[in-house]
N, C-alpha and C positions, 0 to 999 in steps of 0.2 A: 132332522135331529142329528141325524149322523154327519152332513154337512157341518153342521154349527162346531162337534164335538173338532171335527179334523181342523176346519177355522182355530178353532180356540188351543188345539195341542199345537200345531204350526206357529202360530205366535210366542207360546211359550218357549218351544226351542229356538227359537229365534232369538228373543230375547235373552234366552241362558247362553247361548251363542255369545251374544254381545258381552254380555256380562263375564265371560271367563274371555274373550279377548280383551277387555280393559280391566283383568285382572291378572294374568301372567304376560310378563314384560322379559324378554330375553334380550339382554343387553352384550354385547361382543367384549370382546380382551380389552379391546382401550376404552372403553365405554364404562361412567359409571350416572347413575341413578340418583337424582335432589328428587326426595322426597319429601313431601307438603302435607301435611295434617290437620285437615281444618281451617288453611293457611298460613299453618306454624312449622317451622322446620323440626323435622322428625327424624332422617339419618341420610347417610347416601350410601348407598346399596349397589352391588354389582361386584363383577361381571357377571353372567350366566342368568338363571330364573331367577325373577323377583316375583311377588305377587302385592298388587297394589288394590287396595280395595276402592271398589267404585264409589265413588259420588263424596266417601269420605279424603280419601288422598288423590292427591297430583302427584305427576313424576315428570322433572324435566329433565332430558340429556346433556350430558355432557362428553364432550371428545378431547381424550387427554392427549393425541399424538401431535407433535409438534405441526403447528401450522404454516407457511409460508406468505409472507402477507409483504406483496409488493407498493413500497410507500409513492404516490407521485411524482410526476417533476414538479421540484419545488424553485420556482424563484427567492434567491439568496443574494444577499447585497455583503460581500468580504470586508473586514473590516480597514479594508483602503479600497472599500469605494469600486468594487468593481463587481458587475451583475451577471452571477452564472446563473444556471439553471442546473439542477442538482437532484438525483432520483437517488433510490437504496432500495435493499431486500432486508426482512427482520425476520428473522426466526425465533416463534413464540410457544410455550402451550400451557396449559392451563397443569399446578401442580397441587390446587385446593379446590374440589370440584363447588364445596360451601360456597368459598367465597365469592369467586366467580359467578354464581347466579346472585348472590344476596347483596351482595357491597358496589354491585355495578350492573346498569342496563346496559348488556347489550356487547357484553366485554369486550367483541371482535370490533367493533366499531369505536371503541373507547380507545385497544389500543392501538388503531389506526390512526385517531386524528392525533394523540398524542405522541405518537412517532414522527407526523409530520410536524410540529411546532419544533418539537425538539430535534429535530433535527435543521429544519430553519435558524433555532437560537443557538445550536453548538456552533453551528459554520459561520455565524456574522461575526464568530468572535475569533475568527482566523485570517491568516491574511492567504490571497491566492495561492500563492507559493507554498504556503503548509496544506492547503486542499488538495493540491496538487501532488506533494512529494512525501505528505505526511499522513497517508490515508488509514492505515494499521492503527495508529492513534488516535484520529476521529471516530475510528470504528469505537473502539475499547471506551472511550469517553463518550459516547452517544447511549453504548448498550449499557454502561452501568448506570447513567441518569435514567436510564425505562426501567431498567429492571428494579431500581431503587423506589420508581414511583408506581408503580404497577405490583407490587410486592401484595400491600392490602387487596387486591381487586385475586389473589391464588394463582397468577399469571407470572411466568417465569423467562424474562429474554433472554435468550442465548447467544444468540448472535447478532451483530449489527454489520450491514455490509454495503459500501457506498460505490453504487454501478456506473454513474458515470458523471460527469461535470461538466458540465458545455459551454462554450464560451461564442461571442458572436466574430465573426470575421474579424474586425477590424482589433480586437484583441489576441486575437491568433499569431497576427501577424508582428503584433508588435511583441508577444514575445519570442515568437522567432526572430527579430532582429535584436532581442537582448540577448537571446541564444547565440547568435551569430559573434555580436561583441564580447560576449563572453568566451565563444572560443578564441576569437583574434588576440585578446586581451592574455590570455594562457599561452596561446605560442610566443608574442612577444617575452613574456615571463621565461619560461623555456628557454628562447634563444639568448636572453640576458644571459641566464646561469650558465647557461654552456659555454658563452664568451667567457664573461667571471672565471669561471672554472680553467679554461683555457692558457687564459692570460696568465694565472696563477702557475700552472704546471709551467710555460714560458721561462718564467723570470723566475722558476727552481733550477730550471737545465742552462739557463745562462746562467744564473750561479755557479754552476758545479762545471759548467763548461769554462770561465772566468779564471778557475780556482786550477785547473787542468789544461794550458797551452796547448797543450798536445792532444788532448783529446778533442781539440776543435781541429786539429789540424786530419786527424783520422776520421771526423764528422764531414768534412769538402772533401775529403779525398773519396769518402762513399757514397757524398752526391755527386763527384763526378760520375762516378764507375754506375750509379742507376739512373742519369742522363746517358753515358754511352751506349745501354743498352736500348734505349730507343729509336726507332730509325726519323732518325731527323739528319738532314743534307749538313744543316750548319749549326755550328754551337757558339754562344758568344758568353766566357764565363769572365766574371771577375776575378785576379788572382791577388790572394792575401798576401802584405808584406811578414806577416810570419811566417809562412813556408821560405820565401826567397830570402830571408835576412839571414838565415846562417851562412847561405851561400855564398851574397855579397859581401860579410864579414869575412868569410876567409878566402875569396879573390882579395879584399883589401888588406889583408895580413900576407898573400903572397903575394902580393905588391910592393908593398914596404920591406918585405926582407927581400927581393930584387935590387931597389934602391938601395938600400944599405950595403948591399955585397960590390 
């Protein structure tokens, strides 16, 4: 008898055991509580002690801290025809804990595949070159299409962020050779302007030199003097008939007043 009595109070501690651990539910800071009534939504509850009564309510979790949820390599076709392969990071978390169990199975999975489509559909509609140089943009334009469709599901993106874009050899190469031409194409540009420009200052100082006899003549006489200071053995310069024509004008003026006397 005594046997039977300690059988039968062990089971009932037991059981009241069980029954007060599916009945206080202590949920953390970021943690909140969907509570189910019969199968009817009843409230969400949390942080700290809740108390859920057995058999008549359910309680599913929810984690409100933002999640990191890295999206595939996605094969992408640019919209000239060119085939990267393309990965990203999303930053997500949940800011309706309601909605998020009631309006979607599975939310973490929902907004997984729907970051990859959308991110496959935003990038076909770019050409290489903007994948490439234009990725702050893609971001901002990725993460407001999720967060715009993800809104009803209490899921909030925050961030969209594109890791990397891979291209196969033989496209590597060719834009390193449009690289290439493209710098050659710039220095040529360059050394245009500078000639341009060159030419221009030119044909202002032969102007002003045109316009001033003498200051051409003070201009050879200070290429001479910075040729003499080089050591060079031999010099072979041309000399201007305007330095030597005063000269020879007045040898032929004291020529003719000779004759005449």
């Amino acid at each position: 008898m005594n046997i039977d009595f300690l059988y039968f109070m062990t089971t009932v501690v037991v059981i009241l055991v069980l029954l007060i651990a599916n009945t206080i539910k202590i949920l953390r800071e970021y943690e909140r509580g969907v509570i189910f009534t019969l199968g009817r939504f009843y409230k969400v509850k949390g942080p700290g002690l809740i108390i859920v009564i057995p058999f008549i309510q359910q309680m599913v979790r929810v984690d409100l801290r933002t999640i990191v949820l890295d999206v595939p390599t996605q094969d992408v076709i640019s919209r000239d025809n060119v085939s990267v392969k393309v990965n990203a990071v999303i930053y997500y978390k949940v800011v309706d804990s309601q909605k998020a169990i009631i309006n979607v199975e599975r939310f973490m999975d929902a907004t997984s595949q729907l970051a990859q489509t959308t991110l496959r559909s935003v990038l076909g509609k770019h050409e290489l070159d903007e994948m490439l140089s234009e990725r702050d943009k893609l971001n901002e334009d990725i993460q407001v299409i999720l967060d715009r469709q993800t809104d009803g599901w209490g899921v909030k993106v925050s961030n969209v962020e594109i890791k990397h874009v891979d291209l196969d050899e033989s496209m590597i190469r060719a834009i390193a050779r449009q690289a290439e031409a493209e710098r050659t194409r710039r220095s040529k540009v360059i050394l245009a302007d500078g000639e341009q420009q060159a030419a221009k200052k030119l044909v202002e100082a032969a102007t002003e030199l045109a316009e001033a006899p003498s200051a051409m003549q003070l201009r050879y006489l200070q290429t001479l003097s910075e040729i003499g200071g080089e050591n060079n053995s031999t010099i072979v310069f041309p000399l201007p008939l305007d330095i030597i024509r005063p000269f020879m004008k007045n040898m032929e003026s004291n020529k003719d007043n000779k004759e005449k006397s």
